[in-house]
C-alpha positions as CSV (number, residue, x, y, z in Angstrom):
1,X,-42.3,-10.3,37.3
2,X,-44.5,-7.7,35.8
3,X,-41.7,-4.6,35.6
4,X,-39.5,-7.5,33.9
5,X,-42.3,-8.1,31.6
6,X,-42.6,-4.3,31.4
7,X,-39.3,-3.8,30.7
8,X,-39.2,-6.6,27.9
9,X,-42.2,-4.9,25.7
10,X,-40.1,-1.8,26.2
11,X,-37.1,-3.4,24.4
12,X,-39.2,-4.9,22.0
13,X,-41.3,-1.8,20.8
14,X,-37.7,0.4,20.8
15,X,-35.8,-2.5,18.9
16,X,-38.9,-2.7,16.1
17,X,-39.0,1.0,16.2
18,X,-35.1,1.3,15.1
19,X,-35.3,-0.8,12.7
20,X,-38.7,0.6,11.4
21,X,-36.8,4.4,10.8
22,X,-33.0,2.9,9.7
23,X,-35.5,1.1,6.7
24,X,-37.7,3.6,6.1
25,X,-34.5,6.3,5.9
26,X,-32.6,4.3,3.5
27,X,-35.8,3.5,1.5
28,X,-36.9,6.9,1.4
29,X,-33.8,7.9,-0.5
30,X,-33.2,5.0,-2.6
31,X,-32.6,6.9,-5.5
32,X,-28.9,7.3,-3.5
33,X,-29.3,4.1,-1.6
34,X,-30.1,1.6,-3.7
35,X,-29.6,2.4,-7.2
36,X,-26.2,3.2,-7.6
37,X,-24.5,0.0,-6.0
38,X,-26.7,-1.9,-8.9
39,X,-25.5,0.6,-11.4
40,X,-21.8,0.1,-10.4
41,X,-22.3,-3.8,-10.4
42,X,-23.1,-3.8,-14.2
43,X,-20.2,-1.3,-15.2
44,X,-18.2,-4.0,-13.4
45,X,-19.7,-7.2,-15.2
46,X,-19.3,-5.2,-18.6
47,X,-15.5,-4.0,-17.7
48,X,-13.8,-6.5,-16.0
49,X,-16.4,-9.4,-16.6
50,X,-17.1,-9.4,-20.3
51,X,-14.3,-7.1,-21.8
52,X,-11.1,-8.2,-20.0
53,X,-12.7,-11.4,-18.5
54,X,-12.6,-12.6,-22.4
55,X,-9.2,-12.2,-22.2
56,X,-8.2,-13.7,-18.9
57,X,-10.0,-17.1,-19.6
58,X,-10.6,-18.8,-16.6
59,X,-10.2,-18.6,-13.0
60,X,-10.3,-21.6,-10.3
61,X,-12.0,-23.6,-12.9
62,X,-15.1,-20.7,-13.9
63,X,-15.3,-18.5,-16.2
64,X,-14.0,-15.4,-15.0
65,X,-17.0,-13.5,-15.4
66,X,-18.7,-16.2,-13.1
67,X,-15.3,-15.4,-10.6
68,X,-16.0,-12.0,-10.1
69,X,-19.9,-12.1,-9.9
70,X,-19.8,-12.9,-6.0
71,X,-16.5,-10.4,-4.9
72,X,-19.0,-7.5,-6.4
73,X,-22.3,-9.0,-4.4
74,X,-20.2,-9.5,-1.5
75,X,-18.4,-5.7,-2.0
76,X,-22.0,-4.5,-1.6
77,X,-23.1,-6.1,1.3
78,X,-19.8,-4.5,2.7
79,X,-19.7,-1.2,1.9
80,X,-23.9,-0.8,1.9
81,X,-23.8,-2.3,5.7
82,X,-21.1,-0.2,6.6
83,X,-22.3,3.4,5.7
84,X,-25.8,3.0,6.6
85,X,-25.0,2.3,10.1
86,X,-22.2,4.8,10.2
87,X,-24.0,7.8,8.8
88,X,-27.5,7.1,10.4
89,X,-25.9,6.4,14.4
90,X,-23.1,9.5,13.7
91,X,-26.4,11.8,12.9
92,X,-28.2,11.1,15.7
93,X,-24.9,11.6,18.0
94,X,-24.9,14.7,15.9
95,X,-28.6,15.8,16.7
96,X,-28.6,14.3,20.5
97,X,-31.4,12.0,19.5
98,X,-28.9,9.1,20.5
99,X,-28.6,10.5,24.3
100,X,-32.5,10.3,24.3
101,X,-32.5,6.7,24.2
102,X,-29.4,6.5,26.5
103,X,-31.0,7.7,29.0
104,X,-34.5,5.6,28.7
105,X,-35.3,2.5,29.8
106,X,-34.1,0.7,26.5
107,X,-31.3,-1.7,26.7
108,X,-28.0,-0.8,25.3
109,X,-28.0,-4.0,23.7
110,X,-31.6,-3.6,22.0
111,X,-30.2,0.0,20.6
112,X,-26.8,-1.8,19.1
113,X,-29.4,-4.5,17.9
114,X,-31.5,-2.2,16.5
115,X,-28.6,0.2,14.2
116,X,-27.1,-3.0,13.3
117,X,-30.3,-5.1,11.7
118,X,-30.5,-2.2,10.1
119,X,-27.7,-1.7,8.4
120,X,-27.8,-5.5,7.4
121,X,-31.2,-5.1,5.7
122,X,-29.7,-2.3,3.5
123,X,-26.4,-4.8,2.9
124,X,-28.7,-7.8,2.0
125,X,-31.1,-5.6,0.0
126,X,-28.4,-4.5,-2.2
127,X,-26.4,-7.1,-2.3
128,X,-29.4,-9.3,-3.3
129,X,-30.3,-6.9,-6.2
130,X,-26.5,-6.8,-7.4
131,X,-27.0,-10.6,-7.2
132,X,-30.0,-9.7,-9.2
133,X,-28.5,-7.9,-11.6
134,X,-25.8,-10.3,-12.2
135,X,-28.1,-13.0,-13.0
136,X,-28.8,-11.9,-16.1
137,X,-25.2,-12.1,-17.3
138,X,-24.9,-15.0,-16.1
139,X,-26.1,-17.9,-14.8
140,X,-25.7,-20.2,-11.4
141,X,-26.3,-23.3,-10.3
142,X,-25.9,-22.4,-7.1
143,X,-23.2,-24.5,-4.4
144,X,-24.8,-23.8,-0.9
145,X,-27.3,-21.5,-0.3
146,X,-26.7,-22.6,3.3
147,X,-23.0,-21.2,3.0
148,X,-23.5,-18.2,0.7
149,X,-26.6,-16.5,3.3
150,X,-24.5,-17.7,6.0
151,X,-21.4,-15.6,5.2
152,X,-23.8,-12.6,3.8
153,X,-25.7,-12.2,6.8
154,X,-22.1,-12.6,9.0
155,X,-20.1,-10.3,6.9
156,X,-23.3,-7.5,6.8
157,X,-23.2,-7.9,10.9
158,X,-19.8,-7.3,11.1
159,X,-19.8,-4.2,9.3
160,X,-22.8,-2.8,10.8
161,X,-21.0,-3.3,14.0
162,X,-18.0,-1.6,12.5
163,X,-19.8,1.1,11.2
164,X,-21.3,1.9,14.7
165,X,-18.2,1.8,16.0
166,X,-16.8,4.5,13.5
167,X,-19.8,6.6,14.3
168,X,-18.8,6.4,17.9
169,X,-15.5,8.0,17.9
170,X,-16.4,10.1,14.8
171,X,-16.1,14.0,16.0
172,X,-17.0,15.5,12.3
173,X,-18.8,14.1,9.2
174,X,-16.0,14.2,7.6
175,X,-14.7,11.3,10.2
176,X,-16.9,8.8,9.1
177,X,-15.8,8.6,5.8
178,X,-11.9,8.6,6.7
179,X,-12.2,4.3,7.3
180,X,-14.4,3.6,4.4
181,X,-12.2,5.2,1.5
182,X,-8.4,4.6,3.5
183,X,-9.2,1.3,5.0
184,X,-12.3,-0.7,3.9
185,X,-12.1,0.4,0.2
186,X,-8.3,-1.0,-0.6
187,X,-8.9,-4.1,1.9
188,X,-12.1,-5.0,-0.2
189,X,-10.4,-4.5,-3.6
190,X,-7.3,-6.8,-2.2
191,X,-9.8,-8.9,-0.6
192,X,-9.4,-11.3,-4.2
193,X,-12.8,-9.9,-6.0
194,X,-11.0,-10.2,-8.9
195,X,-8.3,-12.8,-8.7
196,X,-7.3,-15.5,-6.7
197,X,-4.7,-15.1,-4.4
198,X,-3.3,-18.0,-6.3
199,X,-2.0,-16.1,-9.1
200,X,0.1,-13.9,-6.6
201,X,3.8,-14.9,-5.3
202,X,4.0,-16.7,-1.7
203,X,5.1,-13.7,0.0
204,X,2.1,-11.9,-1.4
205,X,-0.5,-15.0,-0.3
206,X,0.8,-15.2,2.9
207,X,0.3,-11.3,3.3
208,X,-3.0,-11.6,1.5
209,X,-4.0,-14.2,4.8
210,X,-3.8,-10.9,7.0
211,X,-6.8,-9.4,5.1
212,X,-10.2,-10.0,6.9
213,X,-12.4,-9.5,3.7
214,X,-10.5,-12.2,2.3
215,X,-12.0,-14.8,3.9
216,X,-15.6,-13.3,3.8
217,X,-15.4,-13.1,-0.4
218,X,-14.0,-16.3,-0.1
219,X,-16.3,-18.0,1.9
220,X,-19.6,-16.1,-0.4
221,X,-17.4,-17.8,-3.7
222,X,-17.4,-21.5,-2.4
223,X,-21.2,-20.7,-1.6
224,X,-21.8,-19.5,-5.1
225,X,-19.4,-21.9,-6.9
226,X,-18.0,-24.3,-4.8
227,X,-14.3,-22.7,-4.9
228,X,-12.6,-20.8,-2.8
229,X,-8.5,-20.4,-1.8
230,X,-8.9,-21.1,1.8
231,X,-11.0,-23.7,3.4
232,X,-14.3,-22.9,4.4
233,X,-14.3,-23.8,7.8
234,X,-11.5,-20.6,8.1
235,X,-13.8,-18.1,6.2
236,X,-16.7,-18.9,9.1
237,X,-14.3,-19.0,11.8
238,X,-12.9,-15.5,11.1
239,X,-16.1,-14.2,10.6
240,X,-17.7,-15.3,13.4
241,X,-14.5,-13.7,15.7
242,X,-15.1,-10.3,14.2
243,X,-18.2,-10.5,15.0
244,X,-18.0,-11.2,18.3
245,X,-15.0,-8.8,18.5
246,X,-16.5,-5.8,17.1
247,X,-20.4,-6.4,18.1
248,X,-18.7,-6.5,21.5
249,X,-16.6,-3.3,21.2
250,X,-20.3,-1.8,19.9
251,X,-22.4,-2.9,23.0
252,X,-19.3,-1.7,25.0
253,X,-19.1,1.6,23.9
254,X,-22.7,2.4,23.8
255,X,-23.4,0.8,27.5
256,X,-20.7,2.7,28.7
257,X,-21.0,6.5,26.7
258,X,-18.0,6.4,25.9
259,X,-17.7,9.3,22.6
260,X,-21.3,9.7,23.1
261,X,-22.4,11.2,25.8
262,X,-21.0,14.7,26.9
């Protein structure tokens, strides 16, 4: 009973400990962190929000401004998520700090636990100030908050547990940015930020139904506005299988070594 209990305060000081440095490493640099995603939300509100969105009209029933203002939150969350896991687990691979805690008494679980809460505090943090930043463009009476933290916290999970994953079988730097600008990038643009898939021919939806991110941005719209081209009972159910899919893949891969240890 007492090595159990041992071994529980163990897990608990290494999983506060991980999230401690993955918040205090992004926050340290948040002139590279932080700022930027907010400054590309506004160049998107002013572009495509005000400038061409006065010329679309409006879309699902909202102004198209109002449209777009959760595809850019929700592209934050994404791409902020992502990276911080991905660059943060890759270095210590890269520096052998990661084989330290292998090779401890620390859970493999509590260390995928760790890397992934925080790489959703830097997705929620930005995504909350491009959220921010929005607001003052516009203004919402907001849907569901229930729905629209729901799919925010899911969707930062999942690619925090993608990004560990990347950083796993990434051999060079360069590796960990192959998936984020070939992969993530054009699925996230397609992903209906800026239109719905309504507008496109049925070939086209139907293709548009294979796109994970899709049903995330959706499922953060009908929180925001109470629209969406899917039900939202879809949205949550795909997110909540690529999370268990890929948090899976994460714990299985670090248990295991495998791409880590050599």
């Amino acid at each position: 009973m007492e090595h159990s209990q041992t071994l529980r305060e163990i897990n608990w000081v290494a999983f506060k400990t991980i999230v401690y440095k993955e918040i205090k490493r992004f926050l340290r640099i948040w002139v590279q962190t932080i700022t930027p995603p907010a400054v590309n939300a506004i160049l998107y509100l002013l572009i495509f929000g005000t400038l061409i969105g006065s010329r679309v009209g409006e879309m699902g029933g909202h102004r198209y401004l109002d449209f777009i203002v959760p595809g850019i939150a929700m592209m934050a969350i994404i791409i902020n998520s992502y990276s911080n896991v991905v660059s943060s687990f890759f270095s210590s691979k890269f520096m052998n700090h990661i084989e330290e805690l292998l090779v401890s008494p620390v859970h493999p679980l509590t260390i995928v636990a760790g890397y992934i809460v925080g790489g959703v505090c830097r997705g929620l943090l930005v995504g909350t100030l491009v959220f921010s930043v929005a607001a003052i463009f516009v203004g919402f009476n907001m849907h569901s908050w229930v729905i629209t933290v729901t799919m925010a916290v899911l969707t930062a999970t999942m690619f925090a547990s993608a990004g560990l994953i990347n950083a796993v079988f990434a051999q060079t730097f360069d590796d960990t940015s192959i998936i984020p600008n070939f992969i993530l990038t054009p699925l996230t643009y397609f992903g209906g930020i800026f239109y719905s898939i309504e507008l496109l021919p049925e070939f086209w939806q139907n293709m548009s139904l294979a796109n994970p991110v899709l049903y995330m941005i959706n499922g953060f719209r009908y929180g925001v506005l109470g629209v969406s081209d899917m039900p939202i009972s879809w949205s949550i159910g795909a997110v909540l299988l690529f999370n268990v899919a890929f948090m899976g893949l994460a714990y299985y891969l670090v248990s295991t070594g495998k791409g880590i240890k050599k």
